[in-house]
PDBQT receptor file of N, H, CA, C and O in Angstrom, charges set to zero:
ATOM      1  N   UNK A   1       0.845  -1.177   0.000  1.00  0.00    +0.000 N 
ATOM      2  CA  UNK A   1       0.000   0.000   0.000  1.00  0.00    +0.000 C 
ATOM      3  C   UNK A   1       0.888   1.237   0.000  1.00  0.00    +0.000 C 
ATOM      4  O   UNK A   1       1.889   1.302   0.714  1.00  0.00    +0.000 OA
ATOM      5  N   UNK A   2       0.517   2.179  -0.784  1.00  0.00    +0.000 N 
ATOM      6  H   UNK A   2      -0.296   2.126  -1.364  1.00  0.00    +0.000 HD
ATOM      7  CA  UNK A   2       1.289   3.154  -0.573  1.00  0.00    +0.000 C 
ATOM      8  C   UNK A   2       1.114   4.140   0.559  1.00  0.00    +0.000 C 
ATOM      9  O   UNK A   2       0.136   3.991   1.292  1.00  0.00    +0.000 OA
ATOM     10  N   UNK A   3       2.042   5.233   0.803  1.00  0.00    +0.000 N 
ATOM     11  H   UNK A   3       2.837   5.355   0.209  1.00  0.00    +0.000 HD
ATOM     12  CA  UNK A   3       2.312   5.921   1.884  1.00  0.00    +0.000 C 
ATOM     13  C   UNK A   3       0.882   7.021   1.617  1.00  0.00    +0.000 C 
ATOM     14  O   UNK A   3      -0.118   6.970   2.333  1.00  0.00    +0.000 OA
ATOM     15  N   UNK A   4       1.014   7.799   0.673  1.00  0.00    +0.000 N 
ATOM     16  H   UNK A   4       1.826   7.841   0.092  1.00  0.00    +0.000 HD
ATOM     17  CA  UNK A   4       0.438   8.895   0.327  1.00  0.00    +0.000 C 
ATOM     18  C   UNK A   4      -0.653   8.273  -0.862  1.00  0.00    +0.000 C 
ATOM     19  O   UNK A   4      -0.220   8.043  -1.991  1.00  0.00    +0.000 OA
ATOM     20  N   UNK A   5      -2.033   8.032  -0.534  1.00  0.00    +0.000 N 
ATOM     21  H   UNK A   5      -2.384   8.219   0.383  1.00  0.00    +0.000 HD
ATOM     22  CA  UNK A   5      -2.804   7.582  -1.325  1.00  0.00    +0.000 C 
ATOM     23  C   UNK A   5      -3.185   8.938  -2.635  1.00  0.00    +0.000 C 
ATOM     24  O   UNK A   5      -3.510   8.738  -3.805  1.00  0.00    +0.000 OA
ATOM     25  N   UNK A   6      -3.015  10.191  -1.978  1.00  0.00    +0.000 N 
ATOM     26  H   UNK A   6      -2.751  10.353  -1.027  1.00  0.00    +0.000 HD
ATOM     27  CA  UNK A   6      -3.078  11.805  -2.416  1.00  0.00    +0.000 C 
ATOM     28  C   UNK A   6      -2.576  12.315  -1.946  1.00  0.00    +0.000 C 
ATOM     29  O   UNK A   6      -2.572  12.323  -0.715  1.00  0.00    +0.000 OA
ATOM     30  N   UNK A   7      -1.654  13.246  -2.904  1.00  0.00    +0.000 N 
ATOM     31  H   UNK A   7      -1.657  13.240  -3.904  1.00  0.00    +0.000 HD
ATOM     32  CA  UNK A   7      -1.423  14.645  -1.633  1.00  0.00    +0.000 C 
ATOM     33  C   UNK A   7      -1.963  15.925  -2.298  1.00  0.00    +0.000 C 
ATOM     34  O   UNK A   7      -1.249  16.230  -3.253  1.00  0.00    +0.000 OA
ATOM     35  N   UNK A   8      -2.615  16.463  -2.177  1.00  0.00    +0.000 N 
ATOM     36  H   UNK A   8      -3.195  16.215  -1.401  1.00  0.00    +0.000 HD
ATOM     37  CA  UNK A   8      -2.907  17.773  -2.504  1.00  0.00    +0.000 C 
ATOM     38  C   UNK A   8      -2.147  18.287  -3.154  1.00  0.00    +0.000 C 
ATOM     39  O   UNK A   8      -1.000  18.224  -2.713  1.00  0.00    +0.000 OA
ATOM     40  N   UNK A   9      -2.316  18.970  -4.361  1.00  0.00    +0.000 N 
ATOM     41  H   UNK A   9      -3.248  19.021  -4.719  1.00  0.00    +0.000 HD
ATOM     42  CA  UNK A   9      -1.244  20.214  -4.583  1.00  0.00    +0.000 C 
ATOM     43  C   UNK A   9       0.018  19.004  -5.402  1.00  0.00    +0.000 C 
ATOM     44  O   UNK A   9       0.958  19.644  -5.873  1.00  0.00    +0.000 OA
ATOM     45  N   UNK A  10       0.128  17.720  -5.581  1.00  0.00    +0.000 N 
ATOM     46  H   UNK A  10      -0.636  17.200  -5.199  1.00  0.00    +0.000 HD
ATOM     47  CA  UNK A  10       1.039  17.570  -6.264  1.00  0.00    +0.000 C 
ATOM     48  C   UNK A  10       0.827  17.418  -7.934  1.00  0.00    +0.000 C 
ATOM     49  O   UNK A  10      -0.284  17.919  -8.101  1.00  0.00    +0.000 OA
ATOM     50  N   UNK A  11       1.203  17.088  -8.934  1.00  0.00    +0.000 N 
ATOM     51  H   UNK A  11       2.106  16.681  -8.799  1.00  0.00    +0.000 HD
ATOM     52  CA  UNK A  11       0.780  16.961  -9.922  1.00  0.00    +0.000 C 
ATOM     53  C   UNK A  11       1.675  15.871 -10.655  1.00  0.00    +0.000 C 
ATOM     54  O   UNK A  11       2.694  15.407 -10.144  1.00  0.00    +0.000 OA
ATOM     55  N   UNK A  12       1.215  15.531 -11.842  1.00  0.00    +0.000 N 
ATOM     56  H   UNK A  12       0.387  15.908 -12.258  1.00  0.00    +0.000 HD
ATOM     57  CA  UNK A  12       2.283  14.675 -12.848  1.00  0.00    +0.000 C 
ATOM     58  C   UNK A  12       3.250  14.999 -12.972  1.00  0.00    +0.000 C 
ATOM     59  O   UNK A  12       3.380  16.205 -13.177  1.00  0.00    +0.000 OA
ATOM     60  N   UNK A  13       4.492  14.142 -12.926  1.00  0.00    +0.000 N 
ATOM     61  H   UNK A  13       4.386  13.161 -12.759  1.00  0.00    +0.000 HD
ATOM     62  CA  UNK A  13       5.529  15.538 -13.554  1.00  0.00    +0.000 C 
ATOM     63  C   UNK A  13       6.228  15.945 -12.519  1.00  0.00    +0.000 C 
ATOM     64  O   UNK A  13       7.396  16.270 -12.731  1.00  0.00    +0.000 OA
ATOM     65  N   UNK A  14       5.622  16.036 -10.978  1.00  0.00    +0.000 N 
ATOM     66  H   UNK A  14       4.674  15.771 -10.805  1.00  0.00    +0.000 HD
ATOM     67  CA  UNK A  14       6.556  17.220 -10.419  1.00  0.00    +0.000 C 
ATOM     68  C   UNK A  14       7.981  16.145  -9.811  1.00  0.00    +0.000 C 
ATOM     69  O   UNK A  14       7.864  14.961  -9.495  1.00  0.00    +0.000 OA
ATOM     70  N   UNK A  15       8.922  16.742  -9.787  1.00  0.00    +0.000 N 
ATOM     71  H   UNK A  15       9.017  17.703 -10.044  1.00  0.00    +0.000 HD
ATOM     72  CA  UNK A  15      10.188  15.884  -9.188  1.00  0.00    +0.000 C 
ATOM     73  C   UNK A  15      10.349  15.978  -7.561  1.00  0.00    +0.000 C 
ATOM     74  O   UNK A  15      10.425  17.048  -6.957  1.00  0.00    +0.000 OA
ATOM     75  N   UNK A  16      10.383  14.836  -7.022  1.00  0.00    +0.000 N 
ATOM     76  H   UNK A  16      10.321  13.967  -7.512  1.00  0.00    +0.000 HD
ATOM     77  CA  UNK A  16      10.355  14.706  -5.746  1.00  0.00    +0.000 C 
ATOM     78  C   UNK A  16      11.742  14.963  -5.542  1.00  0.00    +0.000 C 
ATOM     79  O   UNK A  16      12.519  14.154  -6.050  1.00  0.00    +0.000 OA
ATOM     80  N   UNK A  17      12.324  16.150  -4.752  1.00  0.00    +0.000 N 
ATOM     81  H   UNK A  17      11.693  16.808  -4.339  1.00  0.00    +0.000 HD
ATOM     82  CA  UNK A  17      13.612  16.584  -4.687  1.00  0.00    +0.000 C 
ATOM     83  C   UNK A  17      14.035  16.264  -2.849  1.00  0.00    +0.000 C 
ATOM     84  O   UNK A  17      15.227  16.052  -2.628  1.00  0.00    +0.000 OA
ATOM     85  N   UNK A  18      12.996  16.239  -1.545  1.00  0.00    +0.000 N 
ATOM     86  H   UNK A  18      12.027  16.411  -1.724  1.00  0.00    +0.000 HD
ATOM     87  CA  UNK A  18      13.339  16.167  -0.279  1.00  0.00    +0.000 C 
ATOM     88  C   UNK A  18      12.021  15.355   0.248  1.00  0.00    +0.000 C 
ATOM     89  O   UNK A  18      11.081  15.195  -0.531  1.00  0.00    +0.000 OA
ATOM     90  N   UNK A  19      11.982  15.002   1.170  1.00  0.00    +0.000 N 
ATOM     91  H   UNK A  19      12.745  15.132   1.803  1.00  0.00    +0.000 HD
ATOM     92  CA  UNK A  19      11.374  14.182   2.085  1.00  0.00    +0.000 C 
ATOM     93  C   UNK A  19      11.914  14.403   3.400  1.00  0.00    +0.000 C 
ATOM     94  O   UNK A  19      12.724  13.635   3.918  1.00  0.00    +0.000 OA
ATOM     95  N   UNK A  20      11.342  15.754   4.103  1.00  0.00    +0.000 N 
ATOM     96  H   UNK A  20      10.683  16.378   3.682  1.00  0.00    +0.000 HD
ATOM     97  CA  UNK A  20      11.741  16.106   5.344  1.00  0.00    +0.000 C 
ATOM     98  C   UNK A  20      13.059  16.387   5.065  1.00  0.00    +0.000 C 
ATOM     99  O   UNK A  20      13.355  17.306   4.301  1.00  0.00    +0.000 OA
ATOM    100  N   UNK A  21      13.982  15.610   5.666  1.00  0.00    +0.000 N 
ATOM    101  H   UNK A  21      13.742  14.863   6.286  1.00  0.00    +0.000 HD
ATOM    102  CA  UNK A  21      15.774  16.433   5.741  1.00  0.00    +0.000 C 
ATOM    103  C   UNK A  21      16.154  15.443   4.371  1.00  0.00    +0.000 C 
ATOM    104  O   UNK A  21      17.175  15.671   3.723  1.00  0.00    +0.000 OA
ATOM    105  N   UNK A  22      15.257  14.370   4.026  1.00  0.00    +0.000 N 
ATOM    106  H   UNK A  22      14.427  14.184   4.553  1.00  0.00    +0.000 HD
ATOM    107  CA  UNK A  22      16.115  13.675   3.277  1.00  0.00    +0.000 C 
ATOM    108  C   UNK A  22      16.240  14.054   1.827  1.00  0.00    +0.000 C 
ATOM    109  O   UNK A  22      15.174  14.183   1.225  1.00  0.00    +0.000 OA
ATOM    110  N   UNK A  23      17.205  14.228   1.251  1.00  0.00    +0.000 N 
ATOM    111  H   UNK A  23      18.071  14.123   1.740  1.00  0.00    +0.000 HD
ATOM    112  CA  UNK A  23      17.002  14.625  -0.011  1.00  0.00    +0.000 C 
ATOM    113  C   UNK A  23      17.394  13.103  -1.126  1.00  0.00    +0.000 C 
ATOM    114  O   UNK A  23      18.239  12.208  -1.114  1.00  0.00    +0.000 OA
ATOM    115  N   UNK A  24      16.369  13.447  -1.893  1.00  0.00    +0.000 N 
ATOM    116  H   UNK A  24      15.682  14.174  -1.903  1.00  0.00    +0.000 HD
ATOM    117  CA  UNK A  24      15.893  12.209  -2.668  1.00  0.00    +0.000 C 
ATOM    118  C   UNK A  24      16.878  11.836  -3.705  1.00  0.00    +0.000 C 
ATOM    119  O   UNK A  24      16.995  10.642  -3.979  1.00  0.00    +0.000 OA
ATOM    120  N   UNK A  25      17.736  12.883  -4.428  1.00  0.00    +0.000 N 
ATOM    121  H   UNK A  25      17.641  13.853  -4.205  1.00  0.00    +0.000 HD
ATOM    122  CA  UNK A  25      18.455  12.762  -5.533  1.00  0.00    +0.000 C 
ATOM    123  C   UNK A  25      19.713  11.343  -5.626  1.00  0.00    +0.000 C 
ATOM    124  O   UNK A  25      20.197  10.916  -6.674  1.00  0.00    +0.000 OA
ATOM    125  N   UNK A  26      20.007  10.852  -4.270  1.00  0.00    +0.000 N 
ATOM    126  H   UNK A  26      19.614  11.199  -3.418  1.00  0.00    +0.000 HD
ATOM    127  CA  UNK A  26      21.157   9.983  -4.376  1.00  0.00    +0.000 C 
ATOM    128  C   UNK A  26      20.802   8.715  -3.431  1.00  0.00    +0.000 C 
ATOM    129  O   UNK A  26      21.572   7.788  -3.184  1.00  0.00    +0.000 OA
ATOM    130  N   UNK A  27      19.083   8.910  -2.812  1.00  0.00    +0.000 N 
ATOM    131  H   UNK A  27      18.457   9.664  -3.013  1.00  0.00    +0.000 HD
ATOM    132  CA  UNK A  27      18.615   8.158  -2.092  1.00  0.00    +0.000 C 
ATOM    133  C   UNK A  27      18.702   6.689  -2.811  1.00  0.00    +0.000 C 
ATOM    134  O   UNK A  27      19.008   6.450  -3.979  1.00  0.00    +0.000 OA
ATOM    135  N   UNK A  28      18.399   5.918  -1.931  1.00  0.00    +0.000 N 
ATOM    136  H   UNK A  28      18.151   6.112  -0.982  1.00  0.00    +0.000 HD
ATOM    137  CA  UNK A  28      17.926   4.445  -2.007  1.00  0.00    +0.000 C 
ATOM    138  C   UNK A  28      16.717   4.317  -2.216  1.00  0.00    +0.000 C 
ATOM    139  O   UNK A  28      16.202   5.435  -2.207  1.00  0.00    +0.000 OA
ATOM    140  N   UNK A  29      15.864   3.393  -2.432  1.00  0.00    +0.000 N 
ATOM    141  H   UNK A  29      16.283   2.485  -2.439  1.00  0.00    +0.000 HD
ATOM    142  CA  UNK A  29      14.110   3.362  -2.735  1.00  0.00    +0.000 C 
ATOM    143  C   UNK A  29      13.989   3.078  -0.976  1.00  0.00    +0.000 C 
ATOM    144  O   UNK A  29      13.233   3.607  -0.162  1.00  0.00    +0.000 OA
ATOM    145  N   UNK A  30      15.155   1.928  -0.764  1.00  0.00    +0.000 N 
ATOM    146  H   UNK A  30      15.770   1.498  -1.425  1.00  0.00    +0.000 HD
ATOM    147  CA  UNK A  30      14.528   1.819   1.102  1.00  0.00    +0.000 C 
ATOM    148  C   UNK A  30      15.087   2.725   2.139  1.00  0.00    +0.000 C 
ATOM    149  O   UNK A  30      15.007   2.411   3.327  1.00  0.00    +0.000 OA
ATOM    150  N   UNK A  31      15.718   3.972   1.707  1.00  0.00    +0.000 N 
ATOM    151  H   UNK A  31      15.783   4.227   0.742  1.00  0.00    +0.000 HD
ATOM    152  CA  UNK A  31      15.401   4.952   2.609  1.00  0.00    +0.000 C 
ATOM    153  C   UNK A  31      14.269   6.353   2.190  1.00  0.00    +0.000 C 
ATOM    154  O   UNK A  31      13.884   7.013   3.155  1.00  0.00    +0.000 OA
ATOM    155  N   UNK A  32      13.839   6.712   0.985  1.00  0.00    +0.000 N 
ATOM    156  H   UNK A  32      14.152   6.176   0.201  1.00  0.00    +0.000 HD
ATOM    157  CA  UNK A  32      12.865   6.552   0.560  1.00  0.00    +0.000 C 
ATOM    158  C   UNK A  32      11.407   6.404   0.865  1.00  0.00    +0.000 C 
ATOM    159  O   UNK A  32      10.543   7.269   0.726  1.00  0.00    +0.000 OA
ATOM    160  N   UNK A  33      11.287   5.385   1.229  1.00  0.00    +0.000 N 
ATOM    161  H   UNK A  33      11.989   4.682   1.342  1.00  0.00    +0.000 HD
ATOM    162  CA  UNK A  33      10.423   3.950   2.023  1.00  0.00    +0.000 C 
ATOM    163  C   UNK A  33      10.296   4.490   3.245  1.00  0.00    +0.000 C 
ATOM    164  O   UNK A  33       9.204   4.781   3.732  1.00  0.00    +0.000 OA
ATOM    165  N   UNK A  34      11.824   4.720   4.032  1.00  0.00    +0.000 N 
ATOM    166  H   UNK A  34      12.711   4.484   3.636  1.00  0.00    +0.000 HD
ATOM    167  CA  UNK A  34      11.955   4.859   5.271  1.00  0.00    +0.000 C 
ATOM    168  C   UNK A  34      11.323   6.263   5.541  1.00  0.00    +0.000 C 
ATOM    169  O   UNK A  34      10.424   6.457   6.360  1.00  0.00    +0.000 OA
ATOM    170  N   UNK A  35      12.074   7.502   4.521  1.00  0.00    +0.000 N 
ATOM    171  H   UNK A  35      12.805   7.344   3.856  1.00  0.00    +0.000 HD
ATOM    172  CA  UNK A  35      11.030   8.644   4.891  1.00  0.00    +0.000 C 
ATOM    173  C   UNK A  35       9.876   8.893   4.855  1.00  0.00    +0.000 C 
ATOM    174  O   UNK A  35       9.456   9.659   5.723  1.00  0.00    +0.000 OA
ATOM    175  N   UNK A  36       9.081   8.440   4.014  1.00  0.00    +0.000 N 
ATOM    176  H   UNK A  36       9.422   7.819   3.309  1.00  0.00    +0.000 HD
ATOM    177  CA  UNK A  36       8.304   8.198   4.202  1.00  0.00    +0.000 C 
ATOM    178  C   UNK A  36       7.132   7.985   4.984  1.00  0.00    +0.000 C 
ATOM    179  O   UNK A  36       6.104   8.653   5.099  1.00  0.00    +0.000 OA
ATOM    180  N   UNK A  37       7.721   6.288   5.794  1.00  0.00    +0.000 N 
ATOM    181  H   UNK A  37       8.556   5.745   5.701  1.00  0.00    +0.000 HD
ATOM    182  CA  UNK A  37       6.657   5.583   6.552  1.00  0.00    +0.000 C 
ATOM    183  C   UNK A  37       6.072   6.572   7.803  1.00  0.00    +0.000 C 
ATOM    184  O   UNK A  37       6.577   7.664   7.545  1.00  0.00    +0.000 OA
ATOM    185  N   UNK A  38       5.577   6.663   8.546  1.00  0.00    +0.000 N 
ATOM    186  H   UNK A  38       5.166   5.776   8.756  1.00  0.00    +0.000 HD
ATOM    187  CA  UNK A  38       4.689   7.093   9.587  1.00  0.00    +0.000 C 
ATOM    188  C   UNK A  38       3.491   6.480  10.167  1.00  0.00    +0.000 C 
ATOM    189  O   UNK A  38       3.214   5.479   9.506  1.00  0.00    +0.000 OA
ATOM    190  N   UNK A  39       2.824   6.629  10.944  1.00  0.00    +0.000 N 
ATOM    191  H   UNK A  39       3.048   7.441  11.482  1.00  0.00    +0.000 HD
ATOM    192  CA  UNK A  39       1.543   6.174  11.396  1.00  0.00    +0.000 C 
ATOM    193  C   UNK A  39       0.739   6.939  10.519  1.00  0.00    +0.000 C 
ATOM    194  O   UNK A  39       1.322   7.946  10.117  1.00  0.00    +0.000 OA
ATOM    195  N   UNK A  40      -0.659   6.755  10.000  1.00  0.00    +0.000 N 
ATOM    196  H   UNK A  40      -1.133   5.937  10.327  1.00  0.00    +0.000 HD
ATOM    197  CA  UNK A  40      -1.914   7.085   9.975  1.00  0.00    +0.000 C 
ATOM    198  C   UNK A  40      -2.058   8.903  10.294  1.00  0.00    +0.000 C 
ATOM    199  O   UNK A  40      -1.822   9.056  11.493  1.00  0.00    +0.000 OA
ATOM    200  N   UNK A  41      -2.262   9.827   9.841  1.00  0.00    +0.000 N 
ATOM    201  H   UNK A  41      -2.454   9.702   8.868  1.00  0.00    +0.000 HD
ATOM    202  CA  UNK A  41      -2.226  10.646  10.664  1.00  0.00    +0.000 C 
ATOM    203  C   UNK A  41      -0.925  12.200  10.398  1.00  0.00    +0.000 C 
ATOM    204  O   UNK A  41      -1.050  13.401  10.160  1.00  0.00    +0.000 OA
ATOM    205  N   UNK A  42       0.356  11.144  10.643  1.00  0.00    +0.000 N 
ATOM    206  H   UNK A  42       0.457  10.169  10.837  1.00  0.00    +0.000 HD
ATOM    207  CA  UNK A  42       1.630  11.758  10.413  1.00  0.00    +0.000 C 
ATOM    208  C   UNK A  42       1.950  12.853   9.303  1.00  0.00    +0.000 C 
ATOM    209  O   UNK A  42       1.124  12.773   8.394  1.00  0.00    +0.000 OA
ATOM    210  N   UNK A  43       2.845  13.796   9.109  1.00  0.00    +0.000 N 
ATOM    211  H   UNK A  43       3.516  13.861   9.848  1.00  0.00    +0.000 HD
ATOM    212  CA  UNK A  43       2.661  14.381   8.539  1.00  0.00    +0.000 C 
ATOM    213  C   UNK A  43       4.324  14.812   7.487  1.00  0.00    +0.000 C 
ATOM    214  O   UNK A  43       5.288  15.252   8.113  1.00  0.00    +0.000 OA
ATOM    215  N   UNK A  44       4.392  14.676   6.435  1.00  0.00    +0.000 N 
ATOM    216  H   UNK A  44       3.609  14.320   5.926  1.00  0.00    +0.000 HD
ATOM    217  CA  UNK A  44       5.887  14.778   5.732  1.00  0.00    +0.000 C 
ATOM    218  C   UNK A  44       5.754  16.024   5.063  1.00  0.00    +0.000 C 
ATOM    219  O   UNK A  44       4.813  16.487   4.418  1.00  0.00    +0.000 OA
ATOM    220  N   UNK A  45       7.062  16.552   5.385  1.00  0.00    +0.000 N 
ATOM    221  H   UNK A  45       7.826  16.176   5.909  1.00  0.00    +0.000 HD
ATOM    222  CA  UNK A  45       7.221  17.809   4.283  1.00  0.00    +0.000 C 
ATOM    223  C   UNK A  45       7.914  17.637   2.685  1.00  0.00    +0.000 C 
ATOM    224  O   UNK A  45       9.141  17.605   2.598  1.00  0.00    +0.000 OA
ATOM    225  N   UNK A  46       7.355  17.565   1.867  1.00  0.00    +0.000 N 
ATOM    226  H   UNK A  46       6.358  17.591   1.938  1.00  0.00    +0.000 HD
ATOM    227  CA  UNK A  46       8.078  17.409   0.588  1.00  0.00    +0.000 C 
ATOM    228  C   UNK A  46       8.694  18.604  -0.126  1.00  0.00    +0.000 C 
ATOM    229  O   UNK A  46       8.199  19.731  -0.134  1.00  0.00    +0.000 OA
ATOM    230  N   UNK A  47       9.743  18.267  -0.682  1.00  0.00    +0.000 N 
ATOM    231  H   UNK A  47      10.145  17.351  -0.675  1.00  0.00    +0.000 HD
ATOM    232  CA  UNK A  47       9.794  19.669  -1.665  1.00  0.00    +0.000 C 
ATOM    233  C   UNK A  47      10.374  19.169  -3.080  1.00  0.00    +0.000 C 
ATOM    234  O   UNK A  47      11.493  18.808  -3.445  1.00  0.00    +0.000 OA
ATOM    235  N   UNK A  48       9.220  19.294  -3.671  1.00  0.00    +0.000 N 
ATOM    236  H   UNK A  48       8.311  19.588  -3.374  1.00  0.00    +0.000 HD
ATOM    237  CA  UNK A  48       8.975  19.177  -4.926  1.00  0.00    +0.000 C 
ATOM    238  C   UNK A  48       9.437  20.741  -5.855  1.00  0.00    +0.000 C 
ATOM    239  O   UNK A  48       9.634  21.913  -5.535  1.00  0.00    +0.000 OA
ATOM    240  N   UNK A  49       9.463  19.845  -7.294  1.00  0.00    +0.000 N 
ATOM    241  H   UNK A  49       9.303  18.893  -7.554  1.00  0.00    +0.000 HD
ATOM    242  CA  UNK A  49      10.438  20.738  -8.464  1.00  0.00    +0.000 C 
ATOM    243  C   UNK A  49       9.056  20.446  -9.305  1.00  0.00    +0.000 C 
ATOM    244  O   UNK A  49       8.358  19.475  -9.597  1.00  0.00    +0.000 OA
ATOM    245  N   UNK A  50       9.076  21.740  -9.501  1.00  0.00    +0.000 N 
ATOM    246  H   UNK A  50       9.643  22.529  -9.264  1.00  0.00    +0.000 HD
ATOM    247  CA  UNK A  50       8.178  22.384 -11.042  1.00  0.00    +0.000 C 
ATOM    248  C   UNK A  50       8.076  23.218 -12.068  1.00  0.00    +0.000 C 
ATOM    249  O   UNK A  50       7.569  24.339 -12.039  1.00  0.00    +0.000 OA
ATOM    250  N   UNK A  51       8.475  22.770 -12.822  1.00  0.00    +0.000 N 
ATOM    251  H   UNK A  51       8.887  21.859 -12.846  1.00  0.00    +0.000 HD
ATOM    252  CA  UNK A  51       8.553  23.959 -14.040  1.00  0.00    +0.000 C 
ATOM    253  C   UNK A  51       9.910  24.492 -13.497  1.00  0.00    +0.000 C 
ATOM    254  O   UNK A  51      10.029  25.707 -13.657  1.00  0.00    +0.000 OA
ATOM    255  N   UNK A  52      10.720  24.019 -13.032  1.00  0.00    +0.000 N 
ATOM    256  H   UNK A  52      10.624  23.032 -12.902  1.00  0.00    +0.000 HD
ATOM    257  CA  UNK A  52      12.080  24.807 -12.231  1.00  0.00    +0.000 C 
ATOM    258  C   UNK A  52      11.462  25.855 -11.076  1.00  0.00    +0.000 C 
ATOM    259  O   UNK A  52      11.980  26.924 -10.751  1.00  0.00    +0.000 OA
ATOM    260  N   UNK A  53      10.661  25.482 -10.726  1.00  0.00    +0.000 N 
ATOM    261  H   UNK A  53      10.241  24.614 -10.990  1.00  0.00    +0.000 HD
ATOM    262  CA  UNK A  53      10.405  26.409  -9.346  1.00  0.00    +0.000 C 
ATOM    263  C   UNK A  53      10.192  25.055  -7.951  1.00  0.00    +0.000 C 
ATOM    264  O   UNK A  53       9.645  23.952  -7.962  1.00  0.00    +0.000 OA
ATOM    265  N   UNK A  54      10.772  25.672  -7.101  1.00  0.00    +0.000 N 
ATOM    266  H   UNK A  54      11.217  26.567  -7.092  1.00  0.00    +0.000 HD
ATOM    267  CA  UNK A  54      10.292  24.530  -5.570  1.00  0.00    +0.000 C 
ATOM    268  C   UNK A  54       9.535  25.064  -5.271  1.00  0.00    +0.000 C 
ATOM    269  O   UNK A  54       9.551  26.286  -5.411  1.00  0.00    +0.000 OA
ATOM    270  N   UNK A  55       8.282  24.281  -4.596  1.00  0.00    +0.000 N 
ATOM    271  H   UNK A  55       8.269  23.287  -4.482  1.00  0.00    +0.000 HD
ATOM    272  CA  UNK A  55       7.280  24.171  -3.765  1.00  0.00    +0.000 C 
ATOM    273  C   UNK A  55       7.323  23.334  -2.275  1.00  0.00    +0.000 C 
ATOM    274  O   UNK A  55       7.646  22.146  -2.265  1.00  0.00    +0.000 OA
ATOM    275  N   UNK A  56       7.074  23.842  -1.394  1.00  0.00    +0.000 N 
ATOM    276  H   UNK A  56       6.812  24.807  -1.403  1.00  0.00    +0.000 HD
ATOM    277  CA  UNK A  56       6.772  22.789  -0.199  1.00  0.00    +0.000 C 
ATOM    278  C   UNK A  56       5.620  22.499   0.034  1.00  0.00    +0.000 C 
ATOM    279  O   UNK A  56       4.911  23.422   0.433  1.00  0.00    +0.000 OA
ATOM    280  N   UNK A  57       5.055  21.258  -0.106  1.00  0.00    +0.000 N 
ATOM    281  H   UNK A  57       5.631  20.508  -0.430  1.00  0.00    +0.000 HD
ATOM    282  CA  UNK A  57       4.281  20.732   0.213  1.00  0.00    +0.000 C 
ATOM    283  C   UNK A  57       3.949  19.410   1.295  1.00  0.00    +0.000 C 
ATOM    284  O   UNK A  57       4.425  18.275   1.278  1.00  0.00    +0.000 OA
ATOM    285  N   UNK A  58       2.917  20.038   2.257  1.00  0.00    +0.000 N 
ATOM    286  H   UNK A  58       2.530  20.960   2.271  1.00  0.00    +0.000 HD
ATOM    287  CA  UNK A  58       2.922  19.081   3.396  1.00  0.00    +0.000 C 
ATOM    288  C   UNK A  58       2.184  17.890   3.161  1.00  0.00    +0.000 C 
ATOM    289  O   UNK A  58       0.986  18.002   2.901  1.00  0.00    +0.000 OA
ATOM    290  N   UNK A  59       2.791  16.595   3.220  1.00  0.00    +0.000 N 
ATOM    291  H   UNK A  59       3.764  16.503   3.432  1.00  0.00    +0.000 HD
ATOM    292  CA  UNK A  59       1.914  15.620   2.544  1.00  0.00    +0.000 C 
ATOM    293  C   UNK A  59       1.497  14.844   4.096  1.00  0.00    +0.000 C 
ATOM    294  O   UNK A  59       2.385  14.554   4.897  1.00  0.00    +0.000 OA
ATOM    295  N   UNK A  60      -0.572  14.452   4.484  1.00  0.00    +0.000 N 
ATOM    296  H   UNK A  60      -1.294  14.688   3.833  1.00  0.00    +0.000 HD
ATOM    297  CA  UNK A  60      -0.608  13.785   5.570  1.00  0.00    +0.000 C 
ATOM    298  C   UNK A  60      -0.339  12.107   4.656  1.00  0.00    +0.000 C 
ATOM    299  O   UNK A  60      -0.498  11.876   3.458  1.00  0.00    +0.000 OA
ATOM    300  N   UNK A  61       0.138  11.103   5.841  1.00  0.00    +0.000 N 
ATOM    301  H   UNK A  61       0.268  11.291   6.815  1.00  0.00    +0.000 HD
ATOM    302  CA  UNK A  61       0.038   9.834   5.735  1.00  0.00    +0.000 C 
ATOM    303  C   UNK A  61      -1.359   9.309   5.607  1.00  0.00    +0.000 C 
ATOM    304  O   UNK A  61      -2.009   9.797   6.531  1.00  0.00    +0.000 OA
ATOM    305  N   UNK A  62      -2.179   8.451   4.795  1.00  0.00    +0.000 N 
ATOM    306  H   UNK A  62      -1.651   8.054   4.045  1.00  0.00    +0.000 HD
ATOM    307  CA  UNK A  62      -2.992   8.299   5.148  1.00  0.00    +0.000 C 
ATOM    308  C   UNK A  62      -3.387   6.619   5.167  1.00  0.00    +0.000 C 
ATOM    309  O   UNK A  62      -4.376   6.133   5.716  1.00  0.00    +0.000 OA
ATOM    310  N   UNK A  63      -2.451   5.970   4.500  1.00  0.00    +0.000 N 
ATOM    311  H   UNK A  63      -1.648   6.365   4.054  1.00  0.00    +0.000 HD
ATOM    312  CA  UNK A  63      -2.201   4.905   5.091  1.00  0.00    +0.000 C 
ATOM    313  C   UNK A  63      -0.857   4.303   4.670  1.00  0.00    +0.000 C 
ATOM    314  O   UNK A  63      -0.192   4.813   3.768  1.00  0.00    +0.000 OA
ATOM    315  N   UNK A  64      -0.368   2.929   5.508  1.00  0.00    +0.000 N 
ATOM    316  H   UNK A  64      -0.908   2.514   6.240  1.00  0.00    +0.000 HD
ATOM    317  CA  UNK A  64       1.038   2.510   4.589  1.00  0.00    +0.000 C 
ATOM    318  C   UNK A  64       0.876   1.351   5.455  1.00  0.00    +0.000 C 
ATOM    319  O   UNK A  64       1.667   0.411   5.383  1.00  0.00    +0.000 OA
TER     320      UNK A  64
């Protein structure tokens, strides 16, 4: 099951660049995974690439 069934505000396309402190570019899929996971509830900060502009977007867990 995935982590983020939706997150608001993301779109096709956009490049997942951080996951809280972790930055995604040289990651592993299982740390990744690891930023990710949370309880139900929890809440991740992403910062996504668009059109060459960053956005932060707060993604809740809603299941995993």
């Amino acid at each position: 099951m995935c982590a983020f069934t939706s997150v608001q505000n993301v779109r096709p396309g956009d490049k997942l660049l951080r996951i809280d402190a972790l930055e995604t570019r040289h990651a592993s899929w299982g740390g990744i995974y690891a930023a990710l996971h949370s309880k139900p509830g929890g809440v991740r900060h992403l910062l996504l690439e668009r059109n060459g502009i960053q956005l932060k977007v707060p993604a809740t867990v809603t299941a995993f």
